[in-house]
C-alpha positions, 0 to 999 in steps of 0.5 A: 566690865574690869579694865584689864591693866598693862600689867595683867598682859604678858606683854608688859616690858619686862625687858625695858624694866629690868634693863632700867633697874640693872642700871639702877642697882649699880648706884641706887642711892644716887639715882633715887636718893630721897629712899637712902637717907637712912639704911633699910635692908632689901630696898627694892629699886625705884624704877622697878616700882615706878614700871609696876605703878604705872603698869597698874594704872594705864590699859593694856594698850599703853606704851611703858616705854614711852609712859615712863618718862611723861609727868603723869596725875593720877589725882583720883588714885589711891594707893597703899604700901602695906610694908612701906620699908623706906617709902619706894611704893609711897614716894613713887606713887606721890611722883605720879599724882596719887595719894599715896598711905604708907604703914609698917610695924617698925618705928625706924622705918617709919621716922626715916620715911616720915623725915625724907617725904616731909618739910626738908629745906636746903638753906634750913639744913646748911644753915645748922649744919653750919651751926654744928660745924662750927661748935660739936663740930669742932670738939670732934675734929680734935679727937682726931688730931694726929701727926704725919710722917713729918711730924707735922699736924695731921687729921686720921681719916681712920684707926685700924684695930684688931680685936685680940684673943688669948690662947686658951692654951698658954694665955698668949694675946693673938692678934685676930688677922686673917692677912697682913694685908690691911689695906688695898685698892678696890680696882686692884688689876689697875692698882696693886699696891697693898699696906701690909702690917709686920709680925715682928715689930707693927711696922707699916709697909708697901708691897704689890699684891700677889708677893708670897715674901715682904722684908720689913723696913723696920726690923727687916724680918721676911714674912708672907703677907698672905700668912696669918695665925687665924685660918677661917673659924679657927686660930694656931697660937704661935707660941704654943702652936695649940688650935682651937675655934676662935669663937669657942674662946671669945665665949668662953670669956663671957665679954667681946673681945680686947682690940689693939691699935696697929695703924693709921691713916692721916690726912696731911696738911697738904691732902696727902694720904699716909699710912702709918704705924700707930704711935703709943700717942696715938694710944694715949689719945685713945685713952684720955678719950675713954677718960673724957667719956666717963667724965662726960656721962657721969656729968649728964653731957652725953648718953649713951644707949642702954638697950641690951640684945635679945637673942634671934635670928640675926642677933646670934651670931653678936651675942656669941661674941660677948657683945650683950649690949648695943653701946658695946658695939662702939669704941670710947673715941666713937661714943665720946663723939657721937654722943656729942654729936647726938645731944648738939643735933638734939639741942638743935632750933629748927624742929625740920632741920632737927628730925631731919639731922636726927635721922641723919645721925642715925645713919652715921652710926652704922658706919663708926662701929666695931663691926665697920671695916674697910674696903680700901681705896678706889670706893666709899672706904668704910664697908658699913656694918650691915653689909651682910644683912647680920650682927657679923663681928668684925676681926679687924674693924676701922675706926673712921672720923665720926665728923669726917675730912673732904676726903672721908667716907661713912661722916657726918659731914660726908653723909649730909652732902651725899644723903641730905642735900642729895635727897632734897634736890631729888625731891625738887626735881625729880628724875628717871633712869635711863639707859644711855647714860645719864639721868632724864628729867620728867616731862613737867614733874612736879616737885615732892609736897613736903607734906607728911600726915601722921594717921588718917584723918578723922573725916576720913577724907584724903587731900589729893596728892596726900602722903599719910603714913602710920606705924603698926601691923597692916593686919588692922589698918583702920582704912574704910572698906573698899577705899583703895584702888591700888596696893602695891609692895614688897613684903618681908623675906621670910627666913633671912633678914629679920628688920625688928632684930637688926632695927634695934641697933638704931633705936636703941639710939633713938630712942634717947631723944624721942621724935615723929614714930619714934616712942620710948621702948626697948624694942621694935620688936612685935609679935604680929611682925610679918618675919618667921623662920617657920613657913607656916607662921609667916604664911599666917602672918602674911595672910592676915596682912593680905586679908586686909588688903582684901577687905580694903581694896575696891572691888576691880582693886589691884595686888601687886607684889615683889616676891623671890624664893627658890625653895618650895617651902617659900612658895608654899607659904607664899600661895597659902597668903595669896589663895587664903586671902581671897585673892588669885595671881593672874600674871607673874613678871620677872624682873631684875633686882638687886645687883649681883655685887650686894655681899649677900649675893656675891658670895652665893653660887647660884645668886637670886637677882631677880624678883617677880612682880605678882599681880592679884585680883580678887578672886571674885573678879578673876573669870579663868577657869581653875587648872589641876595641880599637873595641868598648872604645872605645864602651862606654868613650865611653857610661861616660865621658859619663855619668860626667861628666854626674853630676859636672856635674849635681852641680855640678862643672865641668870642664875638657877635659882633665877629660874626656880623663881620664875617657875614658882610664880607661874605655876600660881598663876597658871592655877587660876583662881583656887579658893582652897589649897590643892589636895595634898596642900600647897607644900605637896603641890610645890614639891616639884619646883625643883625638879625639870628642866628649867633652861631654855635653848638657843631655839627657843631664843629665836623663837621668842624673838621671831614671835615678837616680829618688828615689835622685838627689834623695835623694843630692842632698838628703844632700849639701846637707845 
C-alpha cells in the first residue's frame, strides 16, 4: 500500500508556508545567500521548497509547523531537480540529508550552483581577495579619483550619463531625460530632498520633491524639475519643436546611442557624500580611460566579449536600440576595469578561490553596465540591469566604481562581502526563517559538504548526502530506471523570461577563461530548451522532460512542482505535459511567491504572487475515479474558494489573477487521472478558467475558520509566534 504524504492532504500548511515565504521574499538573499551568489531569474524561495521537501518525505500525520525547524537525515532518499536554475531543490534537499542530482540546459546556472555547493573557504577566498585588493585592485581605484567641492581628493561612487539622440529634424543633440530629477531617496514620505540637473547650464542643485519650479544657483534659470523633452516613447526637440518616436530615431542610426556625463557622486575624504556637476576633467579622465583601453587590448592585457545578440524574445527590445554586441553594452572606464579585473581573477592560484571569484566576477557585471540605473539613497544604489527580467535600454544609466568604496553598491569588493562571505557562512550554519523576526538555527544541522560531483558515476552508485549535478536537457538524463524517489522543481515560465537569451550577457564573458560547465561557444543557447512563446511546443517540450521523470521515478515516486499561470493557454499547455507523461495531479497547493515589489510585478495591475505547488503521482498508482470536464470544474471551483479563503483569513491578500491560478490547478486535480486530453482538447476544457466567480465571502471565511475548530486557532497562534 502507497504512504500517503503530507503533501498529498489538504491539510498541508499552506498558511505556516506562505507566511514563512512572505518573510522570505523581502530579503532573499539574506535569509538563504548560498542560491544568490550569481543572478538567475525567477528563483523560487527556499522556504517554500524546504515546506514542499519536507512535505514529500514525512506521512501525512506529521506536523510541518513543527518539522521545519528539526535537522532532519533522509539518508536513503534520492532526489532530482530537473530544472535545477540556481540550485534551491538540490541545496534544500542536501540540507535534509538526501542525495540531491541536479541538471539544467544552461552552462550559467550550472557553473553558479557548481561553485556555491563546492569547496568555498573563507580564509582561502579573503586571502586572494586581498591579493587582488592589493595589486588590479589598485589600478581600478585610480580610474575613479575625483575632486569634491573643495577641490580636495575624492573617490566617484558613481558617473551619471544620459544617452543623447539628434533630432531627426534639425539634427539637434537631445538629452534623453524623462525628469530633471536624477536622484532621490527610496523613503521619500521621510526623505525628500532631490538632486536636480538644470537645462540651461548642467548645474547640480537640491530641491524637495513635490516643487513644480527650481531657481538654478548657476545660472539662476526657473525650470520645473518634473518637465522634461522626452514624454514616454516619444521626444519634442526644443529647437524645432519636431516630435518623433525615440526608438524610430536611435534605429535609424544603425548603432546605440551617444551618452554625456552630467553628474557625479564623490565620496570625501571624510566619507562625505557629494553631488556634483561633472567637470570637463571628469571627462578627460573618461577619455584617456577609452585610450588606456585600446592600448591594452591591442597588447593582449585585457579581452573583452566578442559575442553578438541573437534576435529573440528578450533580446529585441536591445538590438532595436543599436546594441549588436555584448561588449556594447559597457562603457570604456567599465571594460578597462573589469577586463583588468576579469584577467587578475583568471590569473588567480588557488583553483577554489578562483571559480569561486570568477563566478563572483560574473555577477559584477549585471551591475557596471549602460543598462544599470540608479535607485538612489536609502537601498542598494545601483538597480541592476535585469531588473525587469528584459535587455530594456536605460535612458540614463549609472556608472558605478566597478572596484567599489565601504559606502558602494553593486562592486566587487561589496558583492564579495554580501554574496561570498555571506554564502559560506550559510553553508557552515545553516538557518530557517522564521516569523518572529529573526533567523533560527536548525536543530543539530549539519553544515553543507562542499562536495560537488560533476555527472554520475560510472558504477552508478551515489554516496549518501551526495550533491551530482549535469548540464544538458533533462529530456535524456541518463539515470537508471526507477532510481529516484522524489522529483522536486519549478519548471520555465513558458512565454516571458527566456534564460538562454538573457544568460548569454554573462557567457559571452565567461567563456573567455573556460571553467567547471563552462565550454567555449557562442551561445547557451539549445533548441531542446524548455522555453517557447508558442503553448503547443512548450507543452512538448516539457512533456518530454517529464516523461523522463516518469521513467525514472520509483514506482510510489513523487512529482512536485511550482507552477503559476493565469491564461488558459498556460494551463492547457501545462496538463498537456502532466497527463501525457503519464502522470495525475492528486493535490495543488497555493502558496505565496515572489514579493509584490519585484519590477515585473509592481507594475502590473492584477500581479500574480502566488505559485502553487503541483503534486503528481504516476497515474498507475493514482486509485480516484475519473471526473468529466463539468463535474472537475465544480469540485475544483469548491477546493479553489476554500483555498484562498484560508490564505486570506491568514492575511494573504490576493490579487485576481491569484485566484485564476488557484482554479487552474484544482480543476487538474479534480480530473483525477485522465490518461488522454478531454474530448475537445485541454484548450477547450480550460476555456472557462476565466470566467465565475472567483472571490470568496466573508461567510465562507468564517466557515473555513469554524471547520478547522481548535486546530484554526492553534495554527494561527504557532504562526504569530
Amino acid at each position: 500500500m502507497t504512504t500517503r504524504r503530507l503533501i498529498e492532504s489538504e491539510h498541508f500548511p499552506i498558511e505556516f508556508v506562505s507566511q514563512l515565504a512572505e518573510r522570505e521574499s523581502w530579503r532573499k538573499e539574506v535569509h538563504r545567500p548560498v542560491y544568490h551568489v550569481h543572478k538567475w531569474w525567477a528563483k523560487r524561495l527556499g522556504s517554500v521548497f524546504r515546506g514542499a521537501l519536507l512535505g514529500s518525505l514525512l506521512p501525512d500525520t506529521a506536523r510541518l509547523e513543527d518539522e521545519f525547524y528539526r535537522a532532519h537525515d533522509f539518508g536513503g532518499v534520492t532526489v532530482f531537480e530537473p530544472f535545477m536554475g540556481s540550485g534551491t531543490t538540490v541545496g534544500e534537499a542536501h540540507k535534509l540529508g538526501c542525495t540531491a542530482i541536479g541538471r539544467d540546459i544552461n552552462p550559467v546556472a550550472c557553473e553558479a550552483v557548481r561553485v556555491a555547493l563546492g569547496p568555498m573557504e573563507r580564509a582561502r577566498l579573503t586571502s586572494a581577495f586581498e591579493e587582488l585588493s592589493a595589486t588590479v585592485g589598485d589600478r581600478i581605484r585610480a580610474l575613479y579619483r575625483v575632486t569634491d567641492a573643495r577641490g580636495e581628493a575624492a573617490e566617484a561612487l558613481y558617473y551619471f550619463w544620459v544617452k543623447v539622440v539628434a533630432c531627426p529634424a534639425c539634427a539637434h543633440p537631445i538629452d534623453l531625460f524623462s525628469s530633471r530629477i536624477f536622484a532621490r531617496n527610496a523613503c521619500p514620505d521621510r526623505k525628500p530632498e532631490v538632486q536636480v540637473c538644470c537645462p540651461a547650464c548642467g548645474d547640480i542643485k537640491k530641491a524637495c520633491l513635490g516643487d513644480r519650479e527650481v531657481r538654478c544657483d548657476g545660472c539662476a534659470a526657473a525650470f520645473d524639475p518634473e518637465a522634461s523633452v522626452v514624454r514616454g516613447a516619444k521626444a519634442t526637440c526644443p529647437r524645432c519643436d519636431h516630435s518623433f518616436a525615440v526608438a524610430v530615431a536611435v534605429r535609424a542610426t544603425g548603432h546605440p546611442p551617444a551618452h554625456r556625463l552630467y553628474a557625479k557622486l564623490a565620496l570625501t575624504g571624510n566619507g562625505e557624500k557629494q553631488y556634483l556637476r561633472a567637470t570637463s576633467d571628469d571627462v578627460a579622465a573618461h577619455a584617456a580611460a577609452s585610450a588606456l583601453l585600446r592600448d591594452e587590448v591591442a597588447a593582449g592585457r585585457v579581452r573583452l566579449p566578442v559575442g553578438e545578440l541573437a534576435d529573440g524574445y528578450n533580446t529585441r527590445q536591445a538590438i532595436g536600440y543599436g546594441y549588436r554586441a555584448w561588449r556594447d553594452f559597457f562603457g570604456d572606464r567599465q571594460l578597462l576595469a573589469l577586463g583588468w579585473l576579469h584577467e587578475a581573477v583568471a590569473g588567480l592560484r588557488d583553483e577554489a578561490a578562483r571559480d569561486a571569484m570568477l563566478v563572483l566576477f560574473s555577477g559584477v557585471l549585471e551591475f557596471n553596465n549602460l543598462f544599470a540605473s540608479y535607485k538612489g539613497e536609502g537601498t542598494g544604489a545601483v538597480r541592476h540591469m535585469f531588473s525587469h527580467h528584459i535587455l530594456k535600454p536605460e535612458r540614463t544609466p549609472i556608472e558605478a566604481n566597478v572596484w567599489g568604496t565601504p559606502k558602494s553598491s553593486g562592486s566587487f569588493s561589496n558583492l564579495f562581502r554580501t554574496r561570498l562571505l555571506r554564502a559560506v557562512d550559510y553553508r557552515a550554519a545553516p538557518r530557517e526563517v522564521t516569523l518572529a523576526g529573526r533567523d533560527a538555527a536548525q536543530e543539530r544541522a549539519a553544515p553543507f559538504g562542499g562536495e560537488v560531483t560533476l555527472g554520475l558515476p560510472d558504477d552508478g552508485v551515489l554516496r549518501r548526502r551526495g550533491i551530482y549535478l549535469a548540464c544538458g536537457s533533462s529530456d535524456a538524463t541518463g539515470l537508471r530506471d526507477g532510481s529516484i524517489d522524489l522529483v522536486v522543481t519549478d519548471p520555465p515560465f513558458f512565454d516571458n523570461v527566456h534564460y538562454s537569451e538573457l544568460a548569454d550577457f554573462f557567457h559571452a564573458w565567461q567563456v573567455l577563461h573556460p571553467r567547471g560547465f563552462v565550454k567555449a561557444t557562442d551561445t547557451t543557447r539549445h533548441a531542446r530548451e524548455v522555453q517557447d512563446t508558442d503553448a503547443g511546443a512548450f507543452a512538448s517540450k516539457l512533456r518530454a522532460v517529464f516523461a523522463e521523470c516518469h521513467r525514472v521515478l520509483k514506482p510510489a515516486g513523487l512529482l512536485v512542482f511550482s507552477y503559476h499561470h493565469s491564461r488558459a493557454d498556460g494551463w492547457a499547455s501545462l496538463a498537456e505535459a502532466v497527463c501525457g507523461a503519464g502522470f495525475s495531479a492528486v493535490e495543488a497547493h497555493p502558496v505565496r511567491a515572489e514579493m509584490s515589489g519585484a519590477a515585473p510585478k509592481s507594475q502590473a495591475s492584477e500581479p500574480i504572487q502566488v505559485d502553487v505547488l503541483l503534486v503528481c503521482r504516476k497515474r498507475a498508482d493514482d486509485a480516484r475515479p475519473q471526473r468529466s470536464v463539468d463535474e472537475a470544474w465544480t469540485v475544483g471551483e469548491r477546493a479553489a474558494r476554500a483555498r484562498c479563503a484560508r490564505l486570506t483569513s491568514a492575511g494573504l491578500s490576493l490579487s485576481l489573477h491569484d485566484r485564476l491560478v488557484v482554479r487552474g490547478a484544482q480543476f487538474l486535480v479534480a480530473l483525477g487521472p485522465v490518461p488522454t486530453a478531454p474530448a475537445g482538447g485541454w484548450s477547450a476544457a480550460y476555456a472557462r478558467l476565466v470566467a465565475g466567480d472567483t472571490t470568496e465571502s466573508d461567510a465562507e471565511i468564517e466557515a473555513v475558520k469554524a471547520a478547522s475548530g481548535e486546530g484554526w486557532a492553534e495554527r494561527q497562534l504557532v504562526l504569530l509566534l
